[in-house]
C-alpha positions, -999 to +999 in steps of 0.1 A: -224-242-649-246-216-634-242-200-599-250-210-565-285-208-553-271-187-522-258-162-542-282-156-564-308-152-531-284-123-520-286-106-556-319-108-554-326-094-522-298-066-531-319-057-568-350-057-548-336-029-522-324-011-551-355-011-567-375+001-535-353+027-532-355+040-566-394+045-563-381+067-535-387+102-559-363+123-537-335+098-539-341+088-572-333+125-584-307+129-557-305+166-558-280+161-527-244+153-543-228+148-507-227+113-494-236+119-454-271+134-472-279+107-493-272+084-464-298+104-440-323+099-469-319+065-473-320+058-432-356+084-437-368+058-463-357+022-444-372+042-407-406+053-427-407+015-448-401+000-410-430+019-394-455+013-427-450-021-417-456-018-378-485+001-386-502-026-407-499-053-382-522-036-361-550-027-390 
């Protein structure tokens, strides 16, 4: 039968985010157990992927 195209989009898009994040080395090991940590680390990550890419607009 097979899924819908639509949601296999959105699984993508969710395993590509989780693979970008696991080259992240520091939240890869996640030395930080507490949860409002990890989620500063991740909001580092998307802030610093975001500028990267308004950066190399202008190169």
């Amino acid at each position: 039968m097979g899924f819908p195209v639509r949601f296999c989009f959105q699984c993508n898009r969710i395993e590509r985010l989780l693979g970008w994040l696991k080259e992240k080395r520091r939240l890869n090991t996640r030395y930080d157990k507490l949860a409002s940590r990890i989620k500063a680390m991740v909001t580092q990550a998307c802030i610093e992927r975001c500028m990267r890419a308004s950066c190399s607009d202008r190169t």
